[in-house]
C-alpha positions as CSV (number, residue, x, y, z in Angstrom):
1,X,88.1,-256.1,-40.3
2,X,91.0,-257.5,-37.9
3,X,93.6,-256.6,-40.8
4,X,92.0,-252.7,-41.5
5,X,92.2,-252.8,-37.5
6,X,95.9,-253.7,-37.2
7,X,96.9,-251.8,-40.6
8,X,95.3,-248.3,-38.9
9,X,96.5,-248.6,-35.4
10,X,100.1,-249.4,-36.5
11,X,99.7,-246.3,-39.0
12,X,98.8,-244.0,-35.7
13,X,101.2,-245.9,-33.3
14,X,104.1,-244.9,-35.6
15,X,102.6,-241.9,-36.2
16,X,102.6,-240.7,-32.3
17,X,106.0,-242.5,-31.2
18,X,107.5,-240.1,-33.6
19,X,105.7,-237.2,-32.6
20,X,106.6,-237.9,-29.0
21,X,110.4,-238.8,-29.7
22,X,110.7,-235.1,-30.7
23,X,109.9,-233.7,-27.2
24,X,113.0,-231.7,-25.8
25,X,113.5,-234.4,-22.9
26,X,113.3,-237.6,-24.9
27,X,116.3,-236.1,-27.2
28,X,118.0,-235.2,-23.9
29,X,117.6,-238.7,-22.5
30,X,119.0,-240.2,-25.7
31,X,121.7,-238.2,-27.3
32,X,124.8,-238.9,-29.6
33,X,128.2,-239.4,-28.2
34,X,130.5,-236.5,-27.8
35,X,127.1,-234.1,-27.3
36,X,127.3,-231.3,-24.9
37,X,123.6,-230.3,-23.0
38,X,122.9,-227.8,-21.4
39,X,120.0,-227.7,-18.7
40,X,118.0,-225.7,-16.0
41,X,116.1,-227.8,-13.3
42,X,113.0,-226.3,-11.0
43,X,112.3,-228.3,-8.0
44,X,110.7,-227.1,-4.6
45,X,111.5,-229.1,-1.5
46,X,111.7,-229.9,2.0
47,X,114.4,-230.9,4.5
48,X,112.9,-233.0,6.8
49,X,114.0,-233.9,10.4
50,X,113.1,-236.7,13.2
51,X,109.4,-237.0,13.6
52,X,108.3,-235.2,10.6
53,X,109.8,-231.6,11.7
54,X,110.7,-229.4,8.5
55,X,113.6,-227.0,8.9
56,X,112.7,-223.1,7.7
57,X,115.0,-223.0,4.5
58,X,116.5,-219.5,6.6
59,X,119.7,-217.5,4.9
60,X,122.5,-219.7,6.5
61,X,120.8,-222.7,5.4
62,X,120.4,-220.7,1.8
63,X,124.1,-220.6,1.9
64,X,125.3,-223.5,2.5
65,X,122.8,-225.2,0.0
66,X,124.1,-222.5,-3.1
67,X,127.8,-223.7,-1.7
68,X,127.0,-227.6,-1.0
69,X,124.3,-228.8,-3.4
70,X,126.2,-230.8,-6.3
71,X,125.3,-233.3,-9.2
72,X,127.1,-236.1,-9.8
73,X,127.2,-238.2,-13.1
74,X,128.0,-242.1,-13.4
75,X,128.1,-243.9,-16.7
76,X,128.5,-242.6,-19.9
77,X,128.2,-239.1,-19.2
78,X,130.2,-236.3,-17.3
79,X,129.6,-233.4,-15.4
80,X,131.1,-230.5,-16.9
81,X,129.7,-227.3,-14.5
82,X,126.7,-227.3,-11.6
83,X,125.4,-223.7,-10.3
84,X,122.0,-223.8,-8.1
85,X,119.9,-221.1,-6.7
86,X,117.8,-221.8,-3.2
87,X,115.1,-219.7,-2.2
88,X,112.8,-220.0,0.7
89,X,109.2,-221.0,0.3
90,X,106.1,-223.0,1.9
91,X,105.4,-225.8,-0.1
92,X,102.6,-227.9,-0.5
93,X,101.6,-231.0,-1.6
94,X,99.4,-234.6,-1.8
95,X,100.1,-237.6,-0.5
96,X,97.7,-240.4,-0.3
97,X,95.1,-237.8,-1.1
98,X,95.8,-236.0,1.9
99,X,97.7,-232.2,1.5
100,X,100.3,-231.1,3.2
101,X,102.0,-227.4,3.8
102,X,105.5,-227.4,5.6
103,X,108.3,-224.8,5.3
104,X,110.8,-225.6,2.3
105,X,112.7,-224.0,-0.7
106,X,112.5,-224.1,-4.7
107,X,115.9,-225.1,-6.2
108,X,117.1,-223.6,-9.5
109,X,119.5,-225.9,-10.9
110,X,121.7,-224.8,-14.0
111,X,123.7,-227.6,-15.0
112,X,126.0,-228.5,-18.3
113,X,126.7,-232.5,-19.2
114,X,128.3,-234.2,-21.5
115,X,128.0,-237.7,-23.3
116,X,130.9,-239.3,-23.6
117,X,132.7,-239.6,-26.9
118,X,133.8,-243.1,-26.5
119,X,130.9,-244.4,-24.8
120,X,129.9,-248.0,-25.9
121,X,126.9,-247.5,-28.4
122,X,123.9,-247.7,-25.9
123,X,125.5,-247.7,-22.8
124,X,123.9,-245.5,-20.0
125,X,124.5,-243.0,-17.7
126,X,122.6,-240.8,-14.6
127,X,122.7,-237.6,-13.1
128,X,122.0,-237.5,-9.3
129,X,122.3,-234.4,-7.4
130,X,124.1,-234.5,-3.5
131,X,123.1,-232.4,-0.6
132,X,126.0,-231.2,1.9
133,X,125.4,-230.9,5.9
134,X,123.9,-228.1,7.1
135,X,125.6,-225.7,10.1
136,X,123.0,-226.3,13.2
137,X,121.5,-229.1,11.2
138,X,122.4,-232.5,12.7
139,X,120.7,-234.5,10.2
140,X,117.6,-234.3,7.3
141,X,116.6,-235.7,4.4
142,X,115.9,-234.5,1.4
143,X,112.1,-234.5,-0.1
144,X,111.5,-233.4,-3.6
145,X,108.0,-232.1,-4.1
146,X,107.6,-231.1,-7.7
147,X,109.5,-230.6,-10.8
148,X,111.3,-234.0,-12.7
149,X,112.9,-236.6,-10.8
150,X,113.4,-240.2,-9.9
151,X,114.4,-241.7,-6.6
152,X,116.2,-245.2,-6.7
153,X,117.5,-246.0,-3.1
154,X,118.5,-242.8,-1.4
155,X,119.7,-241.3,-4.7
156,X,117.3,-238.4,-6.4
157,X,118.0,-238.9,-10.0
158,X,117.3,-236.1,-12.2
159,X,118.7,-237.7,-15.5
160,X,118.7,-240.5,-17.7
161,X,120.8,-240.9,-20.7
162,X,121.1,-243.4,-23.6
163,X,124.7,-242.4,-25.6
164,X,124.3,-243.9,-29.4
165,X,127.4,-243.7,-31.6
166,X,125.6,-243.4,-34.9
167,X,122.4,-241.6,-36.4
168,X,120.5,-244.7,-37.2
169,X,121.3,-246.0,-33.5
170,X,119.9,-242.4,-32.2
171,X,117.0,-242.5,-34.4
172,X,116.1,-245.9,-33.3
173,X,116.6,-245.1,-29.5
174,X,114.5,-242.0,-30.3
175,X,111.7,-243.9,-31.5
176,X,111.2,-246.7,-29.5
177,X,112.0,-243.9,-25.8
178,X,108.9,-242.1,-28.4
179,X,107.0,-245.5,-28.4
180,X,106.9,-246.0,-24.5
181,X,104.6,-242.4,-24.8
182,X,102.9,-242.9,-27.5
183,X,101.4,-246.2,-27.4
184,X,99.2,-245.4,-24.8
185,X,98.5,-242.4,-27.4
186,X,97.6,-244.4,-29.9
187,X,95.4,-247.2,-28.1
188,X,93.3,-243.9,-26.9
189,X,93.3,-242.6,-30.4
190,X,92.6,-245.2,-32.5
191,X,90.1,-246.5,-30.4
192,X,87.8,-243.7,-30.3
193,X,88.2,-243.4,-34.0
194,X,87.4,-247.2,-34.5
195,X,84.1,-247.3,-32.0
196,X,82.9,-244.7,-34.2
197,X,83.9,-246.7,-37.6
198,X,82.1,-249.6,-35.7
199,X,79.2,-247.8,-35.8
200,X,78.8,-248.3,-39.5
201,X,80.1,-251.3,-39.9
202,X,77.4,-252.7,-37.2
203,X,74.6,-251.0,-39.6
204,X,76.3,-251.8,-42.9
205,X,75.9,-255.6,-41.4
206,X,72.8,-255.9,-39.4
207,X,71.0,-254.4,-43.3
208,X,72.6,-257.6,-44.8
209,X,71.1,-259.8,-42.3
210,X,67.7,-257.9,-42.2
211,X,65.0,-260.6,-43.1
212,X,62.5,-260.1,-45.9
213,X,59.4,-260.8,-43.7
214,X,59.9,-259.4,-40.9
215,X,56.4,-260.1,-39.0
216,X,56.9,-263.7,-39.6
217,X,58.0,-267.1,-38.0
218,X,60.1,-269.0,-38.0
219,X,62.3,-266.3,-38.1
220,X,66.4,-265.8,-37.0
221,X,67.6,-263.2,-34.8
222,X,71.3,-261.8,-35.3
223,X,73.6,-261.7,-32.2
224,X,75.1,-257.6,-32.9
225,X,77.7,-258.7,-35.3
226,X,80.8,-256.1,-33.6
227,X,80.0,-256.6,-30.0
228,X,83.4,-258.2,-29.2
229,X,84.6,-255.4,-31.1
230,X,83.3,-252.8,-29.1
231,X,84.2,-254.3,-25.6
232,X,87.8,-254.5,-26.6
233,X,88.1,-250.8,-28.1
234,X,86.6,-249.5,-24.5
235,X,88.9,-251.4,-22.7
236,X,91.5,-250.1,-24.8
237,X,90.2,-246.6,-24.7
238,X,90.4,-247.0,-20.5
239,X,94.0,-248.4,-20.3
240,X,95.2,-246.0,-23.2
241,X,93.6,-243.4,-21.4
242,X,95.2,-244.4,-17.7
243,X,99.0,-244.5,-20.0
244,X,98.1,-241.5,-21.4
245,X,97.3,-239.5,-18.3
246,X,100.9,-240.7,-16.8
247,X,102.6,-239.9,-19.9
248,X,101.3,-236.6,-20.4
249,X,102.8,-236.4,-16.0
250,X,106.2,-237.3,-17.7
251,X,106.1,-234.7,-20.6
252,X,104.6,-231.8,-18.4
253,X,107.7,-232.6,-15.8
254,X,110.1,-233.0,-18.9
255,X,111.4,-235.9,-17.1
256,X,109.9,-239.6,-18.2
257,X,112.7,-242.2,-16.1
258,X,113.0,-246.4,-17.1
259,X,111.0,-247.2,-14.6
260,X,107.7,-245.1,-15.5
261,X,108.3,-246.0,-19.4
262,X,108.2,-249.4,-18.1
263,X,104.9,-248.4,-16.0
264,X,103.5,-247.3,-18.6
265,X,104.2,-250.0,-21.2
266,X,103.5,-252.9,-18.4
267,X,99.6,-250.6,-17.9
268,X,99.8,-251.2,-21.9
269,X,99.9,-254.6,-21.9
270,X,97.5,-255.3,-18.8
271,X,95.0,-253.4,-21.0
272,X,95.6,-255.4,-24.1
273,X,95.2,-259.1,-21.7
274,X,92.1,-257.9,-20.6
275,X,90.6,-256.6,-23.4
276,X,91.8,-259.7,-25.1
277,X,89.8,-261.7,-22.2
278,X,86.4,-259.8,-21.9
279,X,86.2,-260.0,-25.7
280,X,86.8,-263.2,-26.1
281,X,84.4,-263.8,-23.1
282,X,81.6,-261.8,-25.4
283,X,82.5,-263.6,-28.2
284,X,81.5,-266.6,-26.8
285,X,78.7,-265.7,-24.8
286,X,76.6,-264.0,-27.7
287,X,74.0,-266.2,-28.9
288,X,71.8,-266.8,-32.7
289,X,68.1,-267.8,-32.2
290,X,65.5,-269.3,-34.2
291,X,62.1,-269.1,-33.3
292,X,58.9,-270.4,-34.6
293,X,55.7,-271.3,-33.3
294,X,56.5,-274.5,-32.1
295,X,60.0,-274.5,-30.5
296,X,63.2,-272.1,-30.0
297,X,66.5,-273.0,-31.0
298,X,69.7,-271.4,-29.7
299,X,73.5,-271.7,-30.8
300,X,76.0,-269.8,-28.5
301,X,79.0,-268.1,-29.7
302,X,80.4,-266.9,-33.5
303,X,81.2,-270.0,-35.8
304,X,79.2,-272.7,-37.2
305,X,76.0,-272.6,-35.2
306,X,75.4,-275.5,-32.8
307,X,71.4,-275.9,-32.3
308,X,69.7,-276.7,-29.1
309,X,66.6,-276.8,-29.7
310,X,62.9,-277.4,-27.2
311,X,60.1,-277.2,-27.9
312,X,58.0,-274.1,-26.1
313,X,55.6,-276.5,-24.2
314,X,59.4,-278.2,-23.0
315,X,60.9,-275.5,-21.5
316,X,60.7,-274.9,-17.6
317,X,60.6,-270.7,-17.7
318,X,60.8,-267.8,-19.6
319,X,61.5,-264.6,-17.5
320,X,62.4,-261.0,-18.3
321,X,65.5,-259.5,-15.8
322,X,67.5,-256.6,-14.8
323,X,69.9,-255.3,-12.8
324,X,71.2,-251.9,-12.5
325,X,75.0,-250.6,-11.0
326,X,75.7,-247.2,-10.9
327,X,73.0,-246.1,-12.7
328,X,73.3,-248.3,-15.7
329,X,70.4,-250.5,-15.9
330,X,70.9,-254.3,-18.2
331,X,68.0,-256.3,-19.1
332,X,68.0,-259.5,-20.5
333,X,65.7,-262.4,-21.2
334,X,66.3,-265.9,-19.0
335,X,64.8,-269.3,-20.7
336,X,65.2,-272.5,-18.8
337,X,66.0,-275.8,-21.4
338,X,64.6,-279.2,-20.4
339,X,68.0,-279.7,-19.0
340,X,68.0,-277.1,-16.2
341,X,70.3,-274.8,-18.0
342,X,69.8,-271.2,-18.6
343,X,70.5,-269.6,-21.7
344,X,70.3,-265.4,-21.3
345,X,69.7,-263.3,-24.2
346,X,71.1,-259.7,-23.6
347,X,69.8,-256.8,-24.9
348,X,73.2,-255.4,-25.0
349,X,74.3,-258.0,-27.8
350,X,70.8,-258.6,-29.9
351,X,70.2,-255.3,-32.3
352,X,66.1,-256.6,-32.2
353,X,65.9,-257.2,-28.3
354,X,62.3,-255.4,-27.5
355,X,61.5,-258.2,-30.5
356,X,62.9,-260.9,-29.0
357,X,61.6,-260.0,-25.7
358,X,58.1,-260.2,-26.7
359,X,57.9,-263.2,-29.2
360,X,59.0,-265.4,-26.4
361,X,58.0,-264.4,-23.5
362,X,54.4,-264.8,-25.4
363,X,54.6,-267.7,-26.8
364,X,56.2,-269.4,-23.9
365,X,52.8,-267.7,-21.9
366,X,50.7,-269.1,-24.9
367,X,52.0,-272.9,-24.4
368,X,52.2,-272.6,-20.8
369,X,48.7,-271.0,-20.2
370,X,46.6,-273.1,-17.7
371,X,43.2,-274.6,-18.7
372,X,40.5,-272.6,-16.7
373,X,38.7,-274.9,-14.5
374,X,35.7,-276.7,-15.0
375,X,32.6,-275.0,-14.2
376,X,31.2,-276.5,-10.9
377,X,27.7,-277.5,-12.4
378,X,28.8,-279.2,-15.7
């Protein structure tokens, strides 16, 4: 199972990496030396004075934005023209889950790059865009509300660029600025495919371990044979699904920078240590019982079984429990061994639960039943 597992979800990886290096940005972000790009940026924002006062984005200020407002390239790529349209608007948005409204502006920015020719193959290169001072303005900053961007210090980057020098080098930077989206694509993918392929497999292998005599002891009780399985693809669908969401933020902006493929691929492997850790935590927590009339035996965990082993007239208790959190209600069955310890048998993790549930809790009642008393005149 573990090599169809890795075999399929390499198969999809590849399959949405390449999908996702196709998207207009990601071959703007990595391009070939000597390429010319052209590109139009939307972006509304504010200009913010002391104490949180917003300037109205009036027709002097309109002018001297269209006049003043510049990008600027560093690294392997140059600016070759800049024109930018203001217009006045309110703009709103969220931050911290509160919204906000203040007056502001949507900037159109028509701009035209170019990659350096003799670039060093995979050297790197940004495009930052420059506000001028403002007539009656004595000082503001600059807050960008929407549209694709990156602040690193008090720069607003709008651009990232890889420069490759040969097609194999821009395939490959392609691909793996493709894998940083669609890993978390994948994970969420395959693992909704696989939970439902786990569905079989748990009935193809619970038939093969069905007894002959069902209504008879002694008698063996199966741990479910994928349960590790299934907490690790649910993990993985929850983590693939938080990567995907902030991917699919990225593509809709048409601007994904370092630092959020790096986000996203640090969420990735997060999700992949803690799936490891809650399935390996199942794995050894599931347990293999044996019961008869006279005693129960239990071995924890997948391997070679390791018996303990009381008799029922041994044992100190036998209890059914729950516990319910936000709406989901667990039950399990608690038996306490000669030794103090407790050994829990979930229904989550035995396919014949309501089975096992009954058998002992009876015949730890039938070995445990008190003698009725005497009658007084005997």
């Amino acid at each position: 199972m573990l090599r169809r597992y890795f075999i399929s979800l390499l198969i999809v990886t590849v399959i949405m990496s390449a999908i996702a290096s196709m998207f207009s940005f990601v071959t703007r972000s990595q391009v070939r030396g000597g390429t010319t790009v052209e590109e139009m940026w939307t972006n509304d924002f504010t200009l913010r004075g002391i104490g949180r006062q917003y300037y109205r984005v009036d027709s002097d200020i309109i002018e001297d934005l269209e006049k003043g407002v510049s990008f600027a390239s560093s690294g392997a790529i140059r600016m070759l023209s800049t024109k930018v349209e203001v217009s006045s608007k309110q703009v709103t948005w969220t931050s911290n889950k509160t919204k906000y409204t203040a007056p502001g502006g949507t900037l159109v920015s028509h701009v035209r790059w170019e990659a350096l020719a003799d670039a060093a193959d995979g050297a790197a290169g940004t495009i930052h865009v420059e506000f001028p001072k403002i007539r009656g303005v004595p000082g503001y900053d600059v807050e960008f509300h929407s549209g694709s961007y990156q602040k690193e210090g008090d720069e607003w980057i709008f651009r990232e660029v890889t420069v490759h020098q040969g097609a194999i080098s821009l395939a490959l930077g392609r691909l793996v600025f493709g894998l940083c989206l669609g890993l978390p694509v994948a994970f969420l993918v395959h693992s909704g495919w696989w939970l439902f392929c786990l569905r079989r497999e748990k009935r193809s292998l619970l038939a093969a371990l069905a007894p002959t005599g069902s209504e008879t002891l002694p008698r063996t009780f199966h741990p479910d044979p994928v349960a590790e399985w299934n907490v690790w693809c649910i993990m993985m669908l929850i983590f693939g699904g938080i990567g995907t969401l902030i991917s699919g933020i990225g593509i809709s902006g048409g601007f994904v920078s370092s630092v959020i493929a790096w986000v996203i691929l640090i969420i990735v492997g997060f999700g992949v240590l803690i799936g490891l850790l809650v399935a390996w935590l199942v794995r050894r927590s599931v347990v293999l019982l044996r019961i008869d009339a006279d005693s129960l035996s239990v071995a924890q965990g997948r391997g070679e079984p390791k018996w303990i082993t009381a008799s029922w007239g041994d044992l100190k208790g036998a209890v059914c429990k729950s516990r319910t959190y936000k709406g989901n209600r667990t039950e399990w069955v608690e038996v306490i061994f000669p030794d103090g310890k407790k050994r829990k048998f979930y229904e989550n993790y035995l396919p014949e639960y309501s089975v096992v549930r009954a058998v002992v809790l009876a015949l730890y009642e039938r070995h445990h039943r008190h003698p009725a008393a005497p009658d007084a005149g005997s």
